[in-house]
C-alpha positions in Angstrom: 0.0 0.0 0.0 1.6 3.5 -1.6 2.2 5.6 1.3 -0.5 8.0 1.2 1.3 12.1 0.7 1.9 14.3 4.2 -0.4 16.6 4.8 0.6 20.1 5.8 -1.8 21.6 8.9 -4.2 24.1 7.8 -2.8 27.5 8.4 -4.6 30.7 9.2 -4.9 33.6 6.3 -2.1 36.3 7.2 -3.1 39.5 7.8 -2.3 42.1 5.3 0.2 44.4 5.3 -0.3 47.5 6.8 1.5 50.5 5.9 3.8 52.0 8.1 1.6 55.2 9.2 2.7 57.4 11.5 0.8 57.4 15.0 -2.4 59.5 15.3 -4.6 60.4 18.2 -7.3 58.3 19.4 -9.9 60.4 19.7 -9.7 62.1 16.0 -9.7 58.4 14.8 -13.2 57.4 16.8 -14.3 60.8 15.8 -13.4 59.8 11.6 -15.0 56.0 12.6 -18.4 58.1 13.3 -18.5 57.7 17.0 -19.1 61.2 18.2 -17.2 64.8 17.7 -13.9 65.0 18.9 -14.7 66.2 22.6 -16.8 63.6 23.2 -14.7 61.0 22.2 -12.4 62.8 24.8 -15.0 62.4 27.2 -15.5 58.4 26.3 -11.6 58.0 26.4 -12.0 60.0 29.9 -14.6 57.4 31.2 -12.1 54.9 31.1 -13.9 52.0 28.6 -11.8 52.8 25.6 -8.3 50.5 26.4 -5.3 50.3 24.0 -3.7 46.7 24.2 -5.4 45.8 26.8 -4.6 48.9 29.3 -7.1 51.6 29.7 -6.4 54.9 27.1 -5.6 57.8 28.5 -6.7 61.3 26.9 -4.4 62.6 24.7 -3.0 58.9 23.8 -2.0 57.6 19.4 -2.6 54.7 18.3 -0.8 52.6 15.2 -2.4 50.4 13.0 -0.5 47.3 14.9 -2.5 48.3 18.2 -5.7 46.6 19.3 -8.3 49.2 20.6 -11.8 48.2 22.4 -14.6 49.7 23.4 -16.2 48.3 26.4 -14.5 44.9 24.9 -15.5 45.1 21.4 -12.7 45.9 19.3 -12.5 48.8 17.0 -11.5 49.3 12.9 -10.3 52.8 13.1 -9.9 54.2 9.7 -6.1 55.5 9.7 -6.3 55.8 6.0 -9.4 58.6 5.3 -12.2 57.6 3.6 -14.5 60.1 1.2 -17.1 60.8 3.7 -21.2 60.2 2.6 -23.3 63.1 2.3 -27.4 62.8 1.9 -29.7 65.4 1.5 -33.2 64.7 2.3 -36.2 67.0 1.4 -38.0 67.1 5.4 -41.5 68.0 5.8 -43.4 69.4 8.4 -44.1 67.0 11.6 -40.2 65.5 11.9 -37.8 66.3 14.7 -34.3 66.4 14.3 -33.3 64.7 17.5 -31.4 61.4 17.9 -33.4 60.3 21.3 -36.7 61.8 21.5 -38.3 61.3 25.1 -41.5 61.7 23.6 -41.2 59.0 21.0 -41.8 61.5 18.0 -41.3 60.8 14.3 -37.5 61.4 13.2 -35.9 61.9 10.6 -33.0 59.4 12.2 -35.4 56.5 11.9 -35.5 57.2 8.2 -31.9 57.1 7.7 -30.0 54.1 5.5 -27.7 52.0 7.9 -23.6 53.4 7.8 -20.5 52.6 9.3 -20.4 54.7 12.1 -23.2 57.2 12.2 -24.9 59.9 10.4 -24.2 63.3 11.5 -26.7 66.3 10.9 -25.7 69.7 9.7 -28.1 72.1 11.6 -31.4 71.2 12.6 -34.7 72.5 11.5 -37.4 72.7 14.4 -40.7 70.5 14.1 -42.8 73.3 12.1 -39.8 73.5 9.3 -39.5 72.0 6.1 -36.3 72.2 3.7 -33.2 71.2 3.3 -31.2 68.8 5.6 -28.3 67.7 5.2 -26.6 64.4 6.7 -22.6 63.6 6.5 -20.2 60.8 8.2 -17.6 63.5 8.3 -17.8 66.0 12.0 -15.2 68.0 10.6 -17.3 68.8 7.3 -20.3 69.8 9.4 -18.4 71.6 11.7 -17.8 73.8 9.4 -21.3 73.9 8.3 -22.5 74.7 11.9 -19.8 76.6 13.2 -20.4 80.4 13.8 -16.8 81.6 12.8 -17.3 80.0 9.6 -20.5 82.2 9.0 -21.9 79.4 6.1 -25.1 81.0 4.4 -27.9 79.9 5.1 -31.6 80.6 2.3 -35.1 80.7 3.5 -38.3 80.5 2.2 -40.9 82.4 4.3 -44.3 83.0 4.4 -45.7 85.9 6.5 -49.2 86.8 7.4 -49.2 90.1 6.0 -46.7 92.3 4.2 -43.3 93.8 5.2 -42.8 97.6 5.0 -39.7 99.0 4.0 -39.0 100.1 7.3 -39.4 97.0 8.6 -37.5 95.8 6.2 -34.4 98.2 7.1 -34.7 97.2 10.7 -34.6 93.1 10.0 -31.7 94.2 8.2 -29.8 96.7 10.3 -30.6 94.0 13.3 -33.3 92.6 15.9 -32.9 92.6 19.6 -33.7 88.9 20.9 -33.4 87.7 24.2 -30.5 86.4 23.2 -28.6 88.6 21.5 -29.1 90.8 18.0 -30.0 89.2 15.0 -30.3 90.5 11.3 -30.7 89.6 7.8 -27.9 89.4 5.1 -30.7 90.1 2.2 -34.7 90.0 2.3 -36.5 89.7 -1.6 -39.7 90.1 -1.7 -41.0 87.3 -3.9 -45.0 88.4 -3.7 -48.1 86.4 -2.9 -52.1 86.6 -2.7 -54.7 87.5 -0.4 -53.2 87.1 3.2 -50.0 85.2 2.3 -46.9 86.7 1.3 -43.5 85.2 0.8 -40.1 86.6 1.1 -36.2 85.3 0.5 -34.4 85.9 3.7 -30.8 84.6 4.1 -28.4 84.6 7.1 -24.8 83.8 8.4 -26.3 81.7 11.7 -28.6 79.2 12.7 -30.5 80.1 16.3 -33.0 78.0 17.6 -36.0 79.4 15.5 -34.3 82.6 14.6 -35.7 83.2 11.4 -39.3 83.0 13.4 -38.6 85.1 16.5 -37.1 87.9 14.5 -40.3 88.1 12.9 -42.4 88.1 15.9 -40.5 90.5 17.5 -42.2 93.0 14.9 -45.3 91.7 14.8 -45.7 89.5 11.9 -46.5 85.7 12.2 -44.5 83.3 10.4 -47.3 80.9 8.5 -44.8 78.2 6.7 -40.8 78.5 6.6 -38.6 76.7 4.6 -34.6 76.1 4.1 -33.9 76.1 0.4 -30.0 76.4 0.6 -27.0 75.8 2.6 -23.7 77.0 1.9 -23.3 76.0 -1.6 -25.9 72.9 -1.4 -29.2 74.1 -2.7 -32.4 72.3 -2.3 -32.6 70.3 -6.0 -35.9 70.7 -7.3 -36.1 67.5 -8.6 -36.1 66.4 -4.7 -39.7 66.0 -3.4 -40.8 66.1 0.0 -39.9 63.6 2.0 -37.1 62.1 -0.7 -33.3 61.7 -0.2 -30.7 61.4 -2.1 -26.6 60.9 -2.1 -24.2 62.7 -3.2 -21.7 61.1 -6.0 -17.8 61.0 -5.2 -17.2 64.1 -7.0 -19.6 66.2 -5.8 -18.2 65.5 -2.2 -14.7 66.0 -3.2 -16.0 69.4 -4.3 -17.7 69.8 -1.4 -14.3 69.3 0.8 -12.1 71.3 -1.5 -15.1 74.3 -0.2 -14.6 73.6 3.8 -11.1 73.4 3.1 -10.6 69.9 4.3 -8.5 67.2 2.7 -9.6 65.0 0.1 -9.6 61.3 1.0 -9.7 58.1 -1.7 -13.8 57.2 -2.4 -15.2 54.4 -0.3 -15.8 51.2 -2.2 -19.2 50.5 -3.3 -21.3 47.5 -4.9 -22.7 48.2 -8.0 -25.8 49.5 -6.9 -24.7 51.4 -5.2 -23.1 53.3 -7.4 -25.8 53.4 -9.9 -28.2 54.7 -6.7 -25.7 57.6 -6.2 -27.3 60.9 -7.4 -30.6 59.4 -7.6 -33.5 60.2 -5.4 -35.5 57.9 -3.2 -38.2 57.7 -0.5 -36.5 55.9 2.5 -37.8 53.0 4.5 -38.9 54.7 7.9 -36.9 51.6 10.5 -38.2 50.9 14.1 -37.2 53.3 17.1 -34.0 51.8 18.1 -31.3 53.0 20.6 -29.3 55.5 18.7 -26.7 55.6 21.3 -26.4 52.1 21.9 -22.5 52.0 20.9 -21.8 54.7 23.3 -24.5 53.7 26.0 -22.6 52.2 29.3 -23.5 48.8 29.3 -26.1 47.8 31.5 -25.1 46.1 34.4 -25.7 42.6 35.1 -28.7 41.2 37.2 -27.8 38.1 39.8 -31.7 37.5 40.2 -32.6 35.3 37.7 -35.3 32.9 38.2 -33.9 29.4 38.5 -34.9 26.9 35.4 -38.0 25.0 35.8 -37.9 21.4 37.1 -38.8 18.8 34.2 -42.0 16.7 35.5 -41.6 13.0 34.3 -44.3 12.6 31.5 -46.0 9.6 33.8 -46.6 11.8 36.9 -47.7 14.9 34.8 -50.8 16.2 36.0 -53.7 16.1 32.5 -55.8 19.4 32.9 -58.0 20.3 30.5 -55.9 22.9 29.6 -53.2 20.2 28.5 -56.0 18.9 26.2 -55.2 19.7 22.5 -57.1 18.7 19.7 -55.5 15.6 17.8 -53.3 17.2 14.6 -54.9 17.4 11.2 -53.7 14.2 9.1 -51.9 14.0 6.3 -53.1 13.6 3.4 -50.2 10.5 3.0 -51.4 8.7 5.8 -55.1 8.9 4.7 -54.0 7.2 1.5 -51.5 4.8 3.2 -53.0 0.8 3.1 -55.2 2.3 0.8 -55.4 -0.2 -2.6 
């Protein structure tokens, strides 16, 4: 008998190479992986759950690709090589917070969201009564510089007043409002006309309040009947976008959009096919089930020790018959009917 070949032991796939990159804070890399902003990955790393090869990080600490980072013992893919971020507009109507944890359990726009690596981030909020545009990004540094007042980003409105603005109260939006908060002003107010009752202006402004565009208008006198965001920075709403559709911007529109903010233009993430054909094309999401946003930065819940204990198993002889143990006999099959049969 031939003596049958040595096999060699199965051995394990190696890992690929990683580059050698130099080392790069921790909490900018949970911030890219869509964990949170930047100080509140400082704040998780502060907590103590984040560990770096086993020891708990410290704030301030970098990380190579060769380390092992967890999170509450789950480990981590940090992206040390950028990634084009994702950017979606979506077309909000009236009746949808912009919250992430609503203690009411109100409609948000979150729950309409498609599923990402990391999480969705929204650039300025629009209150309950406000349609428009919204944007979404995986990139905090992209909407930082949306959101950020020393940036002063643009932002367009579509308003309609009950009643009609006179020019002096059109100088005085203007010139600037006193709110309880501080004064407020236009950039530019165009009167865009209207009937009856209604009329509708263009207002634009280098802020975003809560419900500034409103209370400046209160404050002399005129009621706000419908308000709408039609641009944002150099994002305008696309008219081909109905209410309550998204859509996602291509590769080279967000590579345009970065070379704006001033940020650094990472390789585009890869995609299936359909993806890519779904880029640039507008769609009505799947509105998902209330689930906990937060659940990758929640503390984990601590373990109960009052569990009841299993159930004894009754031998089937000593088994008590009740009638609620009494089941109708199963419906036969239609084989066994026929079995013997000639």
């Amino acid at each position: 008998m031939a003596r049958p070949f040595k096999q060699s032991p199965a051995t394990r796939p190696s890992r690929p190479s990683t580059p050698d990159l130099p080392p790069q804070r921790l909490h900018k890399l949970l911030a890219l992986a869509g964990l949170g902003s930047r100080r509140d990955m400082e704040e998780l790393i502060a907590s103590g759950r984040v560990t770096i090869n086993g020891e708990v990080a410290q704030v301030g600490a970098a990380v190579t690709p060769n380390d092992v980072v967890k999170l509450d013992r789950r480990i981590l893919r940090l992206p040390f090589e950028a990634e084009l971020p994702r950017v979606l507009l979506y077309h909000k109507p009236e009746g949808e917070i912009v919250s992430q944890d609503d203690p009411e359990k109100r409609a948000t726009v979150f729950d309409k969201l498609p599923r990402v690596r990391g999480r969705w981030v929204a650039i300025g909020r629009l209150d309950i009564n406000t349609s428009g545009l919204l944007i979404f990004t995986t990139s905090g540094d992209l909407a930082n510089h949306f959101m950020h007042p020393r940036y002063e980003v643009e932002r367009e409105y579509a308003v309609r007043l009950m009643g009609e603005l006179t020019e002096g109260q059109m100088l005085q939006l203007k010139e600037g409002i006193e709110l309880e908060d501080g004064l407020a002003g236009f950039d530019n107010i165009q009167d865009k006309g209207g009937e009856g009752a209604n009329h509708w202006y263009e207002v634009s402004l280098r802020e975003g309040r809560n419900r500034e565009v409103r209370r400046m208008f209160e404050a002399i006198g005129l009621m706000v009947s419908r308000l709408m965001r039609v641009r944002f920075g150099p994002i305008s709403l696309p008219s081909r976008l109905k209410r309550g559709q998204m859509l996602e911007l291509p590769p080279q529109e967000v590579a345009e959009l970065l070379e704006w903010a001033g940020l650094p233009v990472a390789r585009a993430q890869q995609r299936t096919q359909k993806e890519k054909e779904s880029l640039g094309k507008t769609f009505r999401p799947k509105e998902r089930k209330p689930e906990s946003r937060a659940k990758t930065l929640a503390a984990p819940a601590a373990k109960t020790t009052d569990r009841k204990p299993p159930a004894r198993k009754v031998p089937a002889a000593k088994r008590r018959v009740t009638g609620e143990n009494l089941a109708p006999p199963a419906q036969q099959k239609r084989s066994d009917r026929n079995r013997g049969r000639g």
